[in-house]
Structures are given as C-alpha cells and as structure tokens.
C-alpha positions as CSV (number, residue, x, y, z in Angstrom):
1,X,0.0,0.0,0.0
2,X,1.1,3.3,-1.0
3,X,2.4,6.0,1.0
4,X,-0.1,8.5,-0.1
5,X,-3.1,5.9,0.3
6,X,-1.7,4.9,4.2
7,X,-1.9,8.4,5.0
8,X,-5.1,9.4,3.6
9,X,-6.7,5.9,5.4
10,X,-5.0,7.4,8.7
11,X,-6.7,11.3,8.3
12,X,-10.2,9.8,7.3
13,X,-9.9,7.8,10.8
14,X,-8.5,10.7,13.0
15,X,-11.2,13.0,11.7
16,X,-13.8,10.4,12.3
17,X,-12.7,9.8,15.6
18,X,-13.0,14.0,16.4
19,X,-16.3,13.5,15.2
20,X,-17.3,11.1,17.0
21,X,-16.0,12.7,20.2
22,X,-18.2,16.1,19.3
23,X,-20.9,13.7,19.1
24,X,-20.6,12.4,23.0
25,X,-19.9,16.0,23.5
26,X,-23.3,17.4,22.2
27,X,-25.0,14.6,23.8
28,X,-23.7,15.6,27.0
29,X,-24.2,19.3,26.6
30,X,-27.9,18.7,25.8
31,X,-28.1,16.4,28.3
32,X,-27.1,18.6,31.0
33,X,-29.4,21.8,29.5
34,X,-26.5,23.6,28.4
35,X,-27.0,23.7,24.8
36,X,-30.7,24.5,23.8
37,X,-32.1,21.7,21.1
38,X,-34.8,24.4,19.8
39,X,-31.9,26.8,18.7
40,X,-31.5,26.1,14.4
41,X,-27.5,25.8,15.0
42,X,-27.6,23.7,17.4
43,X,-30.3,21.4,16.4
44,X,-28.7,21.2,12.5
45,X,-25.0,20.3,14.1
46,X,-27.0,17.8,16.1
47,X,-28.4,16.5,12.9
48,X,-25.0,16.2,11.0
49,X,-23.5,14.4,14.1
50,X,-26.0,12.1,14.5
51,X,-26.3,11.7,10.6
52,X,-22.4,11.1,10.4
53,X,-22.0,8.6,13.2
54,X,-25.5,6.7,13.6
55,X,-24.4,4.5,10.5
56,X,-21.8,3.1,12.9
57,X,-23.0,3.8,16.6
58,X,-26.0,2.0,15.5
59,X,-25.7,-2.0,15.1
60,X,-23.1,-1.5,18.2
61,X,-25.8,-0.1,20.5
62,X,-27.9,-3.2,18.9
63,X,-25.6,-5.7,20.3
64,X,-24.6,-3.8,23.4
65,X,-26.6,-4.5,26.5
66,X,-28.0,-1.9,28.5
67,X,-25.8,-0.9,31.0
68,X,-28.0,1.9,33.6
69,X,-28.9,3.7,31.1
70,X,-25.2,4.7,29.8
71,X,-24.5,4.2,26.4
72,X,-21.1,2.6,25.6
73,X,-21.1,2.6,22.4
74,X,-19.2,5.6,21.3
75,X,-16.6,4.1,23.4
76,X,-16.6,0.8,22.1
77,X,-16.5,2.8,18.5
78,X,-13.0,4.5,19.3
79,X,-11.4,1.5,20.9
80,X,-12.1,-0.6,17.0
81,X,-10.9,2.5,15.2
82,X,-7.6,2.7,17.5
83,X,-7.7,-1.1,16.3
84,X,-8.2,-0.2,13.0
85,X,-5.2,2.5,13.2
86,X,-2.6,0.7,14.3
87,X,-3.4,-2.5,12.0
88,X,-3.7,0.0,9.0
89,X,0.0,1.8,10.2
90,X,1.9,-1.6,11.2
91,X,0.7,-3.3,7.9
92,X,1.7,-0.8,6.0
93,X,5.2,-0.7,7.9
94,X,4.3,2.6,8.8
95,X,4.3,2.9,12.3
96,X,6.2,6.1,12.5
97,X,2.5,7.5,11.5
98,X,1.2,7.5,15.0
C-alpha cells in the first residue's frame, strides 16, 4: 500500500474519531441543558452528528446491552478504530504515522 493511500486511510480515521468525540460532546451538553435543542444551529449540528456517526454507533448499540442507562457505544467505536489505526499503520510498515 502506498504512501499516499496509508496516509489518507489514517486522516479519514482521526477526523472520524474527532467527530465522533463532538458527538458524545453534544449529547452531553444537551443532556445537561446547556445547549438548547430548539436553537436552528444547534439542532442542525446535532443533525449532522448524529447523521455522520449513527451509521456506525448504530448496530453497536444493537448488540450492546443496556448498562443503567449509559450508552457505551461511542466508546466501544474509538477502541475498534484505534484497532483499525494501528493495523492500517503496522501493515503498511508505517508505524512512524502514529
């Protein structure tokens, strides 16, 4: 595998994982009341979060049991793309990437 094609697999998984953390963020932020769901900005960010990482979160909360009502599945999400990282970086002989 190329250089260029490593690399590019490496960015598409650190910018997914920084979405995926603004996710949990959000959640957590309108959980708590401090950001306000009726405001446009707010509610279309929400949107585009939820649109970008619901493909994924998805069939992991489906297999996930319930755990009091805390959802684990963002975490379980970043622990397989770490996974994914470091296979992509040592199979390529490209460890210096991370």
């Amino acid at each position: 595998m190329s250089y260029a094609m490593v690399k590019l697999l490496l960015t598409i998984i650190d910018i997914y994982w920084w979405i995926l953390l603004a996710t949990v963020v959000v959640s957590w932020l309108t959980a708590f009341d401090v950001i306000n769901m009726r405001s446009n900005v707010a509610y279309s960010i929400w949107k585009w979060l939820n649109a970008v990482t619901e493909p994924l979160l998805g069939p992991i909360r489906s297999v996930l049991p319930s755990v009091g009502g805390l959802d684990l599945s963002p975490l379980i999400l970043l622990l397989l793309m770490q996974f994914l990282r470091d296979l992509i970086a040592n199979s390529a002989g490209a460890y210096a990437f991370g």
